[in-house]
N, C-alpha and C positions, 0 to 999 in steps of 0.2 A: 681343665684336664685333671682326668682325675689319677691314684697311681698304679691304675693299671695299663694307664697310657705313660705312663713315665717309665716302668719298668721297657718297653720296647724301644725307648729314644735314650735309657742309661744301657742296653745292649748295645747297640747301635756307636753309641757316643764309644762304649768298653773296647769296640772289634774295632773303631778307628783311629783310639790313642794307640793301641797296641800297634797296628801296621804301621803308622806314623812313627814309632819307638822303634821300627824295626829297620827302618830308610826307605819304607816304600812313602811314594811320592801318591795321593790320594784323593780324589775331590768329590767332596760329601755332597751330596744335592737333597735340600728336601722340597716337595711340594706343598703347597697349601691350598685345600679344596675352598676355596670362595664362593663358588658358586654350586650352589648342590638344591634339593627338592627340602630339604631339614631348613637348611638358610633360609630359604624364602617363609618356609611357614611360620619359624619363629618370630623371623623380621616383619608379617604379620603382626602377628600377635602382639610384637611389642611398638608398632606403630611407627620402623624406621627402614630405611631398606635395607635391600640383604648386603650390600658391600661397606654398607656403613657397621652392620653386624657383625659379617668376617673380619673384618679390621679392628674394633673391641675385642673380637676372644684371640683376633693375632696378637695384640700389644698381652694378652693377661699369659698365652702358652710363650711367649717369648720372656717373659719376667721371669714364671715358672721354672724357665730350662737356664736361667741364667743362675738360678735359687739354689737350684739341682748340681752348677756345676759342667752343665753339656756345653762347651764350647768347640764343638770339634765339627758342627756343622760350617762349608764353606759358603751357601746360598740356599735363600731361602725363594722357591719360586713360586710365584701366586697362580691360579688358573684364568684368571681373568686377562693378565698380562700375555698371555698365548693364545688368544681367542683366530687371529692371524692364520697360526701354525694348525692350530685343530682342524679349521675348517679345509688347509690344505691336504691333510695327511687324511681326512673322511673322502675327500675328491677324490682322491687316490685311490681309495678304497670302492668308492662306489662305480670308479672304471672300470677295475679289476675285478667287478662282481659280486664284491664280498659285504657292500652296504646297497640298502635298497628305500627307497621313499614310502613312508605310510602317512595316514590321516595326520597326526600329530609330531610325524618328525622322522628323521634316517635311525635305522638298523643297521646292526650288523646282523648279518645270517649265520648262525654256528653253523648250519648242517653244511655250509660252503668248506670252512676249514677243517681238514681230519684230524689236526692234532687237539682239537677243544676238550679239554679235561685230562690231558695228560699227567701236570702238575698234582693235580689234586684227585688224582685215577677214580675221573666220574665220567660218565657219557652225558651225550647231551640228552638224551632222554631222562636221565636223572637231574637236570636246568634244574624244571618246574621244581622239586623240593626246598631248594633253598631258599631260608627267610630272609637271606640279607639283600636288599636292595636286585632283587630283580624286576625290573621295567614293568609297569601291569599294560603295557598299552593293548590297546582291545585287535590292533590293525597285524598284528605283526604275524608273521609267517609259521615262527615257530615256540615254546614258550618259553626256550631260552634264550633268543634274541635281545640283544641289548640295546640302547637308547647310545647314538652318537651325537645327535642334534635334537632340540627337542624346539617343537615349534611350541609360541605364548597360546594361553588358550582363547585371547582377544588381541591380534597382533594391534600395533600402536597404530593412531591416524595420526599423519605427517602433512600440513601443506603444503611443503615442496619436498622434493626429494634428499635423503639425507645425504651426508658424506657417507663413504664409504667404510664400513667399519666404525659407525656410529653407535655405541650405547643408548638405551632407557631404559624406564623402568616403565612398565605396565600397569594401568588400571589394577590389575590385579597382583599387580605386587614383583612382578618376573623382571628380573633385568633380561634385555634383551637386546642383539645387536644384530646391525643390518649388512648382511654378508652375500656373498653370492648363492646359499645354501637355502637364503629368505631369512627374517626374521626370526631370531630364537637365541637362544643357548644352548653349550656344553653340554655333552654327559658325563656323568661322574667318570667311566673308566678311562674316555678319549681325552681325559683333561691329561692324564699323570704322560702315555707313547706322546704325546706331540710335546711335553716340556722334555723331558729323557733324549726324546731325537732330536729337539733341538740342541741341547746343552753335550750329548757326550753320544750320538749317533744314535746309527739302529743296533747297537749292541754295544754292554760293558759287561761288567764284573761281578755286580754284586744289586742285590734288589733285595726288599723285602719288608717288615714290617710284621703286626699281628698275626697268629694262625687264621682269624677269622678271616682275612682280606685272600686267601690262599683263592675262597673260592668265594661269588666268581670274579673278583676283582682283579687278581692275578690272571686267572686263566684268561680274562678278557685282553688285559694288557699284550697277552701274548698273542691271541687271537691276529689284535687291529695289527701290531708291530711287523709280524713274520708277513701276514697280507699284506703291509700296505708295502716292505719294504723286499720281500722273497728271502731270507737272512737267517739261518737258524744257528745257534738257539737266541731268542730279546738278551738274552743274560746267562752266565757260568754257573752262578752260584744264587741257590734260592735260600732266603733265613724268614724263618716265622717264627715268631716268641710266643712260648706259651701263653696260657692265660693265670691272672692273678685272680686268684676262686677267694670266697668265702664262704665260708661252711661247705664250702664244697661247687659251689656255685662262682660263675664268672662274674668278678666286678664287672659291675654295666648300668649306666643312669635308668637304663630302663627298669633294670629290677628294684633301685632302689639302693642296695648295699656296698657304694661306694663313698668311697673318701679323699676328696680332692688334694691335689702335690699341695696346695697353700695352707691348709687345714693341718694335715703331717708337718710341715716344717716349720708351724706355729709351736709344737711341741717335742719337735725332733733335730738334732742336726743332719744336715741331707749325707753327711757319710752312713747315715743308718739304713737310710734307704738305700741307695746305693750298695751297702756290702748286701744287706738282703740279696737284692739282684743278684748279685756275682757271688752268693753263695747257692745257686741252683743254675744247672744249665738252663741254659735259655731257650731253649725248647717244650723243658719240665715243667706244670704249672705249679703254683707257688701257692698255698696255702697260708692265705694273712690272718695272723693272728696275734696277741699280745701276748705268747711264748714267744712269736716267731721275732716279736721285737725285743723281746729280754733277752733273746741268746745274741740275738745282733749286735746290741748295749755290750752283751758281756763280753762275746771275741774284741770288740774293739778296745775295751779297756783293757782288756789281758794285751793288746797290740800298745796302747796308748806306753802304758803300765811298760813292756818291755824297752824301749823304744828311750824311756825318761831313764831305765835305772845304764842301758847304752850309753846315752848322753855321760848322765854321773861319772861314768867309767872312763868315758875317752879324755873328761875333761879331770880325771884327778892323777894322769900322766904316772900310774904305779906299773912298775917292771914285773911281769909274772912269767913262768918260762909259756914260749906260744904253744897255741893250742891248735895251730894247723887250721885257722880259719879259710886261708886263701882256697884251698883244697875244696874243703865244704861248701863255699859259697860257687866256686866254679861247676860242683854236681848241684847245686840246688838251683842254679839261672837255666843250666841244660833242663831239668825237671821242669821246669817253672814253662821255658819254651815249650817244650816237648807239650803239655797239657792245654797251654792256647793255640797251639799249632795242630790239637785234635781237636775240631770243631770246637775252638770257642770255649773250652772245657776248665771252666774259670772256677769251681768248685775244687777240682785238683791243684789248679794253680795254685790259691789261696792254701790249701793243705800244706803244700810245700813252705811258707812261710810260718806256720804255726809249728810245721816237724824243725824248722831252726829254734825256733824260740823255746821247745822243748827238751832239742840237744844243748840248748848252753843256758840253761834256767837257772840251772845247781850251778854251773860255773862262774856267773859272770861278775862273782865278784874275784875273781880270780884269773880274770883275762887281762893282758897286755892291754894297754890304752890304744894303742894303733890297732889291736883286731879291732876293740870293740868300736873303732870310729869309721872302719871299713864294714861290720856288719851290720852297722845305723844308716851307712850310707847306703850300703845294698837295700834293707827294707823299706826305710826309706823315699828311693827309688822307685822300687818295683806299687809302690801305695801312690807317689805321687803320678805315674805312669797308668796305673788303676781310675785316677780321681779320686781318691779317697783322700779325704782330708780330715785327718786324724786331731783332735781335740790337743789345746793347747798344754805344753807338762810346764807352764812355768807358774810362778807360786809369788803373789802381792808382796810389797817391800816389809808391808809390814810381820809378814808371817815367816819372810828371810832375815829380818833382824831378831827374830825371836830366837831364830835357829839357829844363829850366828853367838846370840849371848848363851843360849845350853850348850855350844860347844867348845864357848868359853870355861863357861861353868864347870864340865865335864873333867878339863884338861887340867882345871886347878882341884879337880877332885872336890867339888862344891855341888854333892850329889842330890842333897835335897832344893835345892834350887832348880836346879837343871831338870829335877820330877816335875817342880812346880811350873816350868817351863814346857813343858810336855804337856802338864793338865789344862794350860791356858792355849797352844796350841789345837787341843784338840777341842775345846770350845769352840774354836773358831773353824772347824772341820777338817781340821788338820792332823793327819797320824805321820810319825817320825822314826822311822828303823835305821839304826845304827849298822852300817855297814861300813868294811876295809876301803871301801872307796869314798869313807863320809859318810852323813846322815844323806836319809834318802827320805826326802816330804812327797806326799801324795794326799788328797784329797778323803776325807774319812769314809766316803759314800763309793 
């Protein structure tokens, strides 16, 4: 997985802490395509089959998303484990008129369903354009007709007759199972309506993934669902994630100009990626660049950075008169709502957090210890609710006893020592500002 696929599963992961922080009660489903025409030809290529394939990139995108921080999916559902359910919910469909038999395997008929392209305001006379993944079958009716069942292109020879809903793999590489439909497999789009219907009906809440899957993988999804089941709309709410460009261009293996999540976080900590994300809506594409990771770097340290000199404050218990935090922080959680509550608008969110750390920048060494333990809790909060896991502010024993004898030093007025304790500290990367609430260490870099 590279991070352009990681940006639409840290959206995803972002819209479902949030509603979980909010008390809605939520159940995350993801699928996993096992079985696909890609699968097979690699598992080719590399001389293994295809399910032993998908299972290698499941274990390495499951690492990845754990590296990342995504733990807010509830299930993970494979296509291969539904093979049952597909073939039921195609039968369905080919009663109702809407799937039909060709040389190589079942269709669907768009010209059968009138809303086909609603989603993505294309007609089906505009199918044939798109490059992604539409069927080339030579039999099919129309050219945007899609592949529900695909029959092997040399079914297996069996000496006796198999169980029912028996798997193999083919001569030529095709897993395939033996079903009422005949021999074959899946299609990519019937794989995702029959896990969806099975696990949370013919209708929920919330779908989505890449802009690219808009079309036609979405609009097919909706296609088979409203046919097989009469139900409109499959789903309330449709979310496509921009795309993460380079030079202007979509990351994509195929072009070449990607950089896989393991690669980044060999040199990055994954809060970097992550604020990236959530510092564009998610719809915007994101322009990766090595500014776009220095300004990343730098909000977080400026977060990291406020957050430490908070700490300092709450913990050195000094009386200042208050500064009306409780107030503040109550307009800045409305704000904070207000902006994820308008589509996901996590750029504004995040603003709201930086407009605090700006209002009390000058102040904080002159804040009550109980504000400033209340507005570390607030930020916090709303980071740990994010996933952002913000770099650690504490500082080696030995770089605290250095700091502890300069402020020995200090207090018996033993000034050149207490320099020379400074110049040894900061050897070791350490800068020290004397502040009403203590020395405050931080990191030279």
């Amino acid at each position: 997985a590279h991070m352009g696929h990681a940006r639409t599963y840290l959206i995803f992961d972002t819209l479902v802490r949030y509603l979980r922080s909010r008390g809605w009660r939520v159940e995350y489903l993801q699928n996993i395509t096992d079985v696909d025409d890609k699968i097979i030809d690699r598992a080719r290529r590399e001389s293994t089959t295809p399910l032993a394939l998908a299972r290698r990139f499941e274990r390495r995108y499951l690492a990845d998303m754990r590296a990342l921080g995504v733990r807010s999916v509830d299930r993970y559902a494979r296509a291969s484990d539904f093979v049952r359910e597909i073939v039921a919910q195609i039968t369905v469909l080919r009663s109702k008129g809407y799937a039909y038999r060709a040389k190589d395997g079942y269709y669907f008929d768009v010209a059968r369903f009138k809303g086909y392209g609603r989603l993505s305001r294309r007609t089906v006379a505009q199918a044939e354009d798109a490059v992604s993944r539409i069927d080339a079958g030579v039999a099919k009716r129309n050219r945007g007709d899609f592949a529900l069942w695909k029959f092997p292109k040399r079914p297996p020879e069996t000496r006796r007759a198999p169980r029912p809903y028996a798997r193999t793999v083919t001569e030529d590489g095709e897993p395939a199972w033996c079903t009422p439909l005949g021999w074959g497999r899946p299609g990519w789009h019937i794989e995702d309506t029959a896990i969806t219907e099975t696990c949370f009906g013919p209708q929920y809440d919330v779908h989505g993934g890449a802009e690219d899957l808009k079309f036609p993988h979405h609009e097919a999804e909706i296609a088979q669902e409203e046919a097989a089941s009469g139900k409109h709309p499959l789903v309330k709410v449709w979310m496509h994630a921009g795309f993460l460009r380079v030079d202007g261009q979509k990351m994509a293996k195929s072009l070449g100009n990607f950089t896989t999540i393991r690669r980044f976080l060999e040199e990055h900590p994954p809060a970097l990626l992550r604020w990236i994300v959530l510092s564009h809506h998610y719809r915007s594409p994101i322009n990766y660049s090595q500014t776009l990771v220095d300004q990343a770097r730098s909000s977080l340290a400026t977060l990291e950075e406020f957050l430490a000199k908070l700490d300092l404050v709450a913990r050195a218990r000094r009386r200042f008169p208050p500064l009306g935090i409780a107030a503040r922080l109550a307009a800045a959680e409305r704000e904070f709502h207000r902006a994820m509550g308008d589509d996901l608008n996590t750029p504004f969110a995040l603003a709201h957090l930086f407009a605090l750390g700006l209002d009390y920048q000058q102040k904080i060494w002159t804040m009550p210890s109980s504000e400033a333990k209340a507005l570390r809790r607030y930020v916090a909060s709303i980071l740990k609710m994010l996933g952002v896991a913000v770099g650690s502010t504490a500082v080696p024993p030995r770089v605290e006893r250095l700091v502890a004898r300069r402020e020995l030093c200090r207090g018996r007025k033993q000034f050149a020592q207490a320099d020379s304790l400074r110049a040894r500290l900061r050897r070791l990367g350490y800068t020290v500002e004397d502040t009403p609430a203590g020395p405050f260490v931080r990191p030279a870099s």
